[in-house]
C-alpha positions as CSV (number, residue, x, y, z in Angstrom):
1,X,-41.7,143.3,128.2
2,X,-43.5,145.2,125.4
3,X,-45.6,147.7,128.0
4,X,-42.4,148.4,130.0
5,X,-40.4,149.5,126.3
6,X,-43.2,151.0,125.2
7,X,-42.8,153.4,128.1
8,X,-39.6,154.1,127.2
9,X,-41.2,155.9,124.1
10,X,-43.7,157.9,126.0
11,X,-46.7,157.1,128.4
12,X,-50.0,155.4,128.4
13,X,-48.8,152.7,126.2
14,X,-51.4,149.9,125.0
15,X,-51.2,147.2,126.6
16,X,-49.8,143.9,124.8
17,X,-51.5,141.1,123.3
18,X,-49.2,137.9,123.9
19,X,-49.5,138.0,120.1
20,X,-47.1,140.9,120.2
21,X,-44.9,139.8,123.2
22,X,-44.2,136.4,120.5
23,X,-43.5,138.8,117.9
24,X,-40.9,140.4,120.1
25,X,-39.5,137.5,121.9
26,X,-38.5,135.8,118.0
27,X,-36.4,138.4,117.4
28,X,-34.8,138.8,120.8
29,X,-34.1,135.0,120.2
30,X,-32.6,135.6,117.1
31,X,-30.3,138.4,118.0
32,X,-29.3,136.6,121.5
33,X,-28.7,133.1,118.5
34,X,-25.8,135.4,117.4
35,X,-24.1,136.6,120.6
36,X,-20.9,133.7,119.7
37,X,-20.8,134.8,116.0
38,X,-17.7,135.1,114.8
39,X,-18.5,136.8,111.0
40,X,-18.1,140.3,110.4
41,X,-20.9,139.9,107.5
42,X,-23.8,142.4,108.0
43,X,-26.6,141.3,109.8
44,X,-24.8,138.0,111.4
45,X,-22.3,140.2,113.6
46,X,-22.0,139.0,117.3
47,X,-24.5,141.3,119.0
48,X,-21.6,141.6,121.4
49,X,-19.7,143.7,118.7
50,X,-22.9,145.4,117.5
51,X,-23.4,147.1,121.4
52,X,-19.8,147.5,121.8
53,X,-20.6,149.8,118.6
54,X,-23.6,151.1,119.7
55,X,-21.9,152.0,122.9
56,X,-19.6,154.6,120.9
57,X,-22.4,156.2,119.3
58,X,-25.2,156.6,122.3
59,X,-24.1,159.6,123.8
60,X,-24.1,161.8,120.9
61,X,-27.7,160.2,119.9
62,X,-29.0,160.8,123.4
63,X,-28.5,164.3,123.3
64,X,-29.4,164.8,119.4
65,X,-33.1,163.2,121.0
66,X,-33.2,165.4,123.9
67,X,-32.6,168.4,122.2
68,X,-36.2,167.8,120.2
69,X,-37.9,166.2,123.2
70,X,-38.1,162.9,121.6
71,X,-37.4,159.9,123.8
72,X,-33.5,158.6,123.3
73,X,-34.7,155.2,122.9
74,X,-36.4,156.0,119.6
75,X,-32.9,157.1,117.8
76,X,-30.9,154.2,119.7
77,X,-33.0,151.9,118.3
78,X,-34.0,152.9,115.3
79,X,-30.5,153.1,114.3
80,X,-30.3,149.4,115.8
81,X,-32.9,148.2,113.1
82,X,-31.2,150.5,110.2
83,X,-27.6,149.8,110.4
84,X,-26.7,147.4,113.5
85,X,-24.9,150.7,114.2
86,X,-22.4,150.5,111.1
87,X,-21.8,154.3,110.7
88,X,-21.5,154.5,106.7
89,X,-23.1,151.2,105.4
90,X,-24.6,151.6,101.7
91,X,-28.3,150.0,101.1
92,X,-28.9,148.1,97.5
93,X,-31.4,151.1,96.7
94,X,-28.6,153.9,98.0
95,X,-29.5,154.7,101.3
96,X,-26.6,155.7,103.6
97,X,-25.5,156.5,106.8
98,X,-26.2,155.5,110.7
99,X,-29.4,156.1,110.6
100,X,-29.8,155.0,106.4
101,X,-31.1,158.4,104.9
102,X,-31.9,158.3,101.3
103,X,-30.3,161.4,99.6
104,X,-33.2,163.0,99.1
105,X,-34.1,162.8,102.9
106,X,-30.3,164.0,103.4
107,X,-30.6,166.9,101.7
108,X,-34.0,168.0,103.1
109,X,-32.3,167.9,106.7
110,X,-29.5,169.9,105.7
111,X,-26.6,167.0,104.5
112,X,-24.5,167.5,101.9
113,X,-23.9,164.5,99.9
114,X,-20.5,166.6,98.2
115,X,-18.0,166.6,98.0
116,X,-17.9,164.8,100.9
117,X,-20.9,162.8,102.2
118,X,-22.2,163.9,105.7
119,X,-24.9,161.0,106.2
120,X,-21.3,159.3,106.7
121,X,-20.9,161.4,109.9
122,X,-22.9,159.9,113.1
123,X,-23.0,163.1,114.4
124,X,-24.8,165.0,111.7
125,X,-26.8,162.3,110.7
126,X,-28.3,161.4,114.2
127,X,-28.8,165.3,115.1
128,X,-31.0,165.1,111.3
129,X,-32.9,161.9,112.1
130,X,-34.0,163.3,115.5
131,X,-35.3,166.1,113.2
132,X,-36.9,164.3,110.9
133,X,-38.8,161.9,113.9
134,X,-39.7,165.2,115.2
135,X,-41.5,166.5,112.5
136,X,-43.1,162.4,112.2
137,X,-44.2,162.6,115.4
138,X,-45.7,165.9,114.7
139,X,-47.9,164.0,111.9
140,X,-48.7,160.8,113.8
141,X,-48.8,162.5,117.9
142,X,-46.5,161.8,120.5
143,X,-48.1,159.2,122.9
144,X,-46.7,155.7,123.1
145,X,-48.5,154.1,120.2
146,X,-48.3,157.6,117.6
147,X,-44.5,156.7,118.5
148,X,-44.8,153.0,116.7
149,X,-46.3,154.9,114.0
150,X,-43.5,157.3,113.5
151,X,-41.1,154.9,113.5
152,X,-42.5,152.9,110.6
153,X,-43.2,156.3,108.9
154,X,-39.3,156.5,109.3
155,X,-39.2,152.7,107.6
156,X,-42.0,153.1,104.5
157,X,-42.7,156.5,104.1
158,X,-45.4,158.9,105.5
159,X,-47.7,158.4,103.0
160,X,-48.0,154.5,103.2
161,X,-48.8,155.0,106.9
162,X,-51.2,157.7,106.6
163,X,-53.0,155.4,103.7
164,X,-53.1,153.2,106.4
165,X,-54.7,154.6,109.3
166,X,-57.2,155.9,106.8
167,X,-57.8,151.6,106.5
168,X,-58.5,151.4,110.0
169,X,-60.3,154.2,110.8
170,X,-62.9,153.0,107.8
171,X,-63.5,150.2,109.6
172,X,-63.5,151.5,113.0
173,X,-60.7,149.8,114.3
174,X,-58.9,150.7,117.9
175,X,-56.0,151.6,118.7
176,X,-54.9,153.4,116.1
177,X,-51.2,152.0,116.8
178,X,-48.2,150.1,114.6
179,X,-49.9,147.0,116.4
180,X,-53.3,147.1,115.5
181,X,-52.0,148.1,111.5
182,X,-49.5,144.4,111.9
183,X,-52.8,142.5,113.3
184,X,-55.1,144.2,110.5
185,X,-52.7,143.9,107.6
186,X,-54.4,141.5,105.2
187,X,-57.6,144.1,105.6
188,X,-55.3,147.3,104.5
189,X,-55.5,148.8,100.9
190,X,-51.8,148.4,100.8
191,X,-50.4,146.1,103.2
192,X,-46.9,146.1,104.9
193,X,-43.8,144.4,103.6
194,X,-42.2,141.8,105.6
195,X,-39.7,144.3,106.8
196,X,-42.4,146.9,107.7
197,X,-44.2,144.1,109.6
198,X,-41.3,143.5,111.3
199,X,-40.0,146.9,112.0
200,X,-41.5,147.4,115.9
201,X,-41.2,144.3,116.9
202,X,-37.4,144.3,115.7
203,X,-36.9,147.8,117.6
204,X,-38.3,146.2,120.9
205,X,-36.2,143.3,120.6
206,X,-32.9,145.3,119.9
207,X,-34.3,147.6,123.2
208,X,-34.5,144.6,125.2
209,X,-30.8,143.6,124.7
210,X,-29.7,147.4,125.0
211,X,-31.1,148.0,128.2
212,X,-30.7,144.7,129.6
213,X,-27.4,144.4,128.7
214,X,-25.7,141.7,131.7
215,X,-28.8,139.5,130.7
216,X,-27.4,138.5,127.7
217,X,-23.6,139.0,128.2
218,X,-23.0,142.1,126.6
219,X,-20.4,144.4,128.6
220,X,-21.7,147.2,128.1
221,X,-23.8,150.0,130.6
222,X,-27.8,150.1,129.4
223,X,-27.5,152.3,126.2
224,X,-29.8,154.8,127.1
225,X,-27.3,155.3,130.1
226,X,-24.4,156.6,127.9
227,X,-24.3,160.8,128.2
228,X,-22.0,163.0,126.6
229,X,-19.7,163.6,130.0
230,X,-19.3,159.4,129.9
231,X,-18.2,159.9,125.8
């Protein structure tokens, strides 16, 4: 599954290792585990009420992504692995928001945090994230595996993933892709967090389930299918 998402980023994808297929397949387990969940907690919502959610949000995510030439999957998702789609959940460490900007990130994209608090509207805040992946992808390229990069730029910070590369490229070490950082990351001079590690895989899990929808009993169209005329 992982060349055929990949794809859905942009082309020439690296292929995958099975190593990375199992690192995607645990998490589609543990998101199809959840599909009879009756909790409304965070994180052990029925994945059936989490797409029914996402559903109501695609359109206007879709064309936030097209309008920067940035793949629709990346913001769907991304949003997937932030929020499970909740559009004004609070982090612990104050991030906010469908896509969970930190207020500093808000107001560098142009949302007010007063007197009322726009990373609270999915509209603004998904037109700003596809902004702010724009100008990652800028930093990190725009082929399949610069776009696994951005997105855990998006997760950790710019910096951390720069630092990071830099690791790799020391050492010689090909593809320069999320992948190659997960499989490397005892080598690296700072090395990703559990939720960094599981960042991309998580993404390609929650794209799985989004665009195979029927597989796994969701009744809902393939979320990158959702346009603005269907909203």
């Amino acid at each position: 599954p992982g060349k055929n998402l990949e794809k859905m980023l942009r082309a020439n994808p690296s292929a995958p290792t099975p190593k990375q297929i199992t690192w995607i397949k645990k998490h589609v387990e543990a998101y199809a585990a959840k599909r009879n969940s009756l909790s409304t907690a965070p994180g052990r919502e029925s994945i059936k009420a989490v797409y029914a959610r996402a559903s109501v949000y695609a359109p206007f995510i879709i064309e936030a992504f097209r309008a920067r030439n940035l793949p629709p999957s990346l913001g769907l998702y991304i949003a997937m692995n932030e929020t499970d789609y909740h559009p004004c959940t609070k982090s612990a460490v104050g991030a906010k928001g469908l896509f969970s900007f930190m207020p500093r990130t808000a107001e560098r994209y142009g949302l007010r945090l007063a007197p009322e608090d726009e990373r609270c509207d999915p509209r603004k805040i998904a037109q700003a994230a596809a902004r702010y992946l724009e100008d990652l992808t800028r930093l990190f390229g725009q082929d399949a595996d610069a776009m696994t990069l951005a997105m855990l730029a998006y997760n950790c910070g710019e910096s951390r993933v720069a630092r990071a590369i830099e690791d790799l490229r020391a050492t010689n070490i090909q593809p320069t892709s999320f992948w190659t950082l997960l499989e490397n990351n005892a080598r690296l001079s700072v090395p990703l967090n559990a939720e960094s590690q599981n960042y991309a895989p998580r993404f390609f899990a929650a794209a799985i389930l989004g665009e195979n929808p029927q597989r796994f009993g969701l009744e809902i169209q393939p979320l990158s299918a959702y346009t603005a005329a269907a909203w």
